[in-house]
C-alpha positions in Angstrom: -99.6 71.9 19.1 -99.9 67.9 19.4 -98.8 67.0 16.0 -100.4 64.1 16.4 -104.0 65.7 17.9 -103.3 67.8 14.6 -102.9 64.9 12.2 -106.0 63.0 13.2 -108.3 65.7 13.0 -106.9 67.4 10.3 -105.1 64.5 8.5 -106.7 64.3 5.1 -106.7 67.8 4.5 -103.7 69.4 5.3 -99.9 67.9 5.3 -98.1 68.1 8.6 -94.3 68.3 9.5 -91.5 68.3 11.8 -91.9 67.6 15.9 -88.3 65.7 15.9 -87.3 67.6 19.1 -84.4 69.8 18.7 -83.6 68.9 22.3 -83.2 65.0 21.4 -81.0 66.5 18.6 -78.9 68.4 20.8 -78.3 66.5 24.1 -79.7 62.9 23.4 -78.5 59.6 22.1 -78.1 58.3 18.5 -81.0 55.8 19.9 -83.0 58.0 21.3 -83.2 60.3 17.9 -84.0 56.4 16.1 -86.9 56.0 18.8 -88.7 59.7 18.5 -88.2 59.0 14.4 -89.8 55.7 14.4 -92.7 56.8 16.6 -93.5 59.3 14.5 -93.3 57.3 11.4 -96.4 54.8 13.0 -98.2 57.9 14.7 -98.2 60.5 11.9 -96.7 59.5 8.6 -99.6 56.4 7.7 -102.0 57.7 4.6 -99.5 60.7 3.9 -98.9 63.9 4.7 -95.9 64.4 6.9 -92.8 65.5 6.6 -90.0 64.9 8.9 -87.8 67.0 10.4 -86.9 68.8 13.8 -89.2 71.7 12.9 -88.9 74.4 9.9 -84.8 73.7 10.4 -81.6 71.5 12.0 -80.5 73.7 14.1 -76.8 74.8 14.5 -76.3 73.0 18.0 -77.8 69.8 17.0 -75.3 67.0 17.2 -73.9 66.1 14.3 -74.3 62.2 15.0 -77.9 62.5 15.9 -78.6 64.5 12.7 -77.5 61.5 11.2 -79.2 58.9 13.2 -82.1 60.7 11.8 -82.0 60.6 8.0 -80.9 56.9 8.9 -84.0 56.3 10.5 -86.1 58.2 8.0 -84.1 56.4 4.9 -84.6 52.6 6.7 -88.6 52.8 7.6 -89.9 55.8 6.3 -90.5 54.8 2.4 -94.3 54.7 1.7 -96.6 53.0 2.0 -96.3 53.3 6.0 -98.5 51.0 7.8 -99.7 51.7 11.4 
């Protein structure tokens, strides 16, 4: 599902998470993990409920640098209040 189709229609009632893609993790750049993480942040996290991550887990293959450029990303611009 579009998480974000799911958030606006379902947004105040129920908390989303994940939709980092595993695939980003896995083969992309430290940058590109920083870009789906901050896009997320302004599509889904304003008003609450969401919760990132790649999807229920990291998994095993992710890189190990990208993991990382993640909880960066999340720990620099995801403290709320998040603004659109």
């Amino acid at each position: 599902m579009d998480i974000r189709a799911v958030k606006e229609r379902y947004g105040s009632r129920l908390c989303v998470l994940g939709n980092v893609n595993v695939d980003t993790l896995a083969r992309g750049t430290p940058e590109d993990v920083k870009e789906e993480v901050l896009d997320l942040l302004r599509d889904v996290a304003p008003n609450g409920g969401f919760v990132l991550t790649s999807s229920g887990s990291v998994p095993s293959y992710a890189k190990a640098k990208n993991v990382m450029a993640m909880v960066r990303a999340l720990q620099e611009n995801g403290t709320y209040p998040i603004q659109h």
